[in-house]
N, C-alpha and C positions, 0 to 999 in steps of 0.2 A: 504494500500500500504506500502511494506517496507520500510523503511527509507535507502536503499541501490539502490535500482530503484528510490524513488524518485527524491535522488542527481542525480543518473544516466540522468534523465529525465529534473532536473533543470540544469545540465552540457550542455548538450543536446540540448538545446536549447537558453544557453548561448552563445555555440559554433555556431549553425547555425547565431542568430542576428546576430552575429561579423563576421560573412562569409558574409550574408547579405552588413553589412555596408562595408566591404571589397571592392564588388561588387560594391556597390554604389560610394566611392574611385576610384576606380578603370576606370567607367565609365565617373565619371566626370574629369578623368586627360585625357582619351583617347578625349574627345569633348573642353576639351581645348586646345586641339593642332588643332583643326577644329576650329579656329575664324569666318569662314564666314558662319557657319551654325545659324538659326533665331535662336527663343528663341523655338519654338516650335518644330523645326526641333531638337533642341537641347535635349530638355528633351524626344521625341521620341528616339533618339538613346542612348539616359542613358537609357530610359525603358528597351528598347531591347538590349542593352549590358548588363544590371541586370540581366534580366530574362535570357540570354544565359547562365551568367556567376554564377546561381546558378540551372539551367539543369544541364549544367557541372559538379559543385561541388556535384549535389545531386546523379549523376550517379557513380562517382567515391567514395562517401562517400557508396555507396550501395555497388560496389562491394568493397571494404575494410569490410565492415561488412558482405558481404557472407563471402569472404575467412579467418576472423577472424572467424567466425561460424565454417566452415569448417579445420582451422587449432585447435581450442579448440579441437574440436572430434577428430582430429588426434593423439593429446598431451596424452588426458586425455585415450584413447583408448592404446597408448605407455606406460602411466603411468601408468595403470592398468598390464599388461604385466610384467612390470616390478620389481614392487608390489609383484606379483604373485610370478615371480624367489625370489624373496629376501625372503618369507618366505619360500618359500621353501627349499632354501640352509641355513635358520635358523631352520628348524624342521631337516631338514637331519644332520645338525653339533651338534646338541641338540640330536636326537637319536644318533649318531655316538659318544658322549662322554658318553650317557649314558651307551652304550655296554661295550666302553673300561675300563668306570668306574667298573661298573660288572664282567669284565672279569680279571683285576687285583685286584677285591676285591676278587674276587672266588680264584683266584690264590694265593692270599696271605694268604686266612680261610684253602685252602686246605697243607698249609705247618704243 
């Protein structure tokens, strides 16, 4: 495995624990403003507000990484494109002095 994906994959998973413990934060402030809920009633809706609250983060982490997919191919397909014009108008301006060069060299042998 590269050492470029790996990080990727240890970031990765850094990031979700901390979304995780977010969640769990999160959970336990919403059920302390419920005092009269038991203890079990209690840790039942931290479950279920965890588990909602990292559905949520994992469907919105999904499409950020489609349309990151999708905007790479857009870039790199632009920057290909672009790439293309720039040598191009670098061979065209490279022939276009070569001529002129030749053509005032002719002009100056033929004096």
């Amino acid at each position: 495995m590269p050492l470029d994906q790996a990080v990727n994959e240890i970031e990765g998973f850094l990031l979700w624990e901390a979304e995780k413990d977010r969640a769990r934060t999160r959970a336990q402030d919403f059920c302390a403003g419920l005092p009269w809920l038991t203890d079990t009633q209690r840790r039942e809706v931290e479950l279920r507000y965890c588990q909602d609250q990292r559905d949520a983060s994992r469907t919105y982490l999904e499409r950020i990484a489609t349309r990151s997919a999708a905007l790479r191919t857009e870039y790199e397909g632009v920057y290909r494109a672009l790439r293309r014009r720039l040598i191009t108008a670098f061979l065209s301006g490279t022939v276009a002095v070569a001529l002129l060069v030749t053509v005032v060299t002719a002009g100056l042998n033929a004096r």
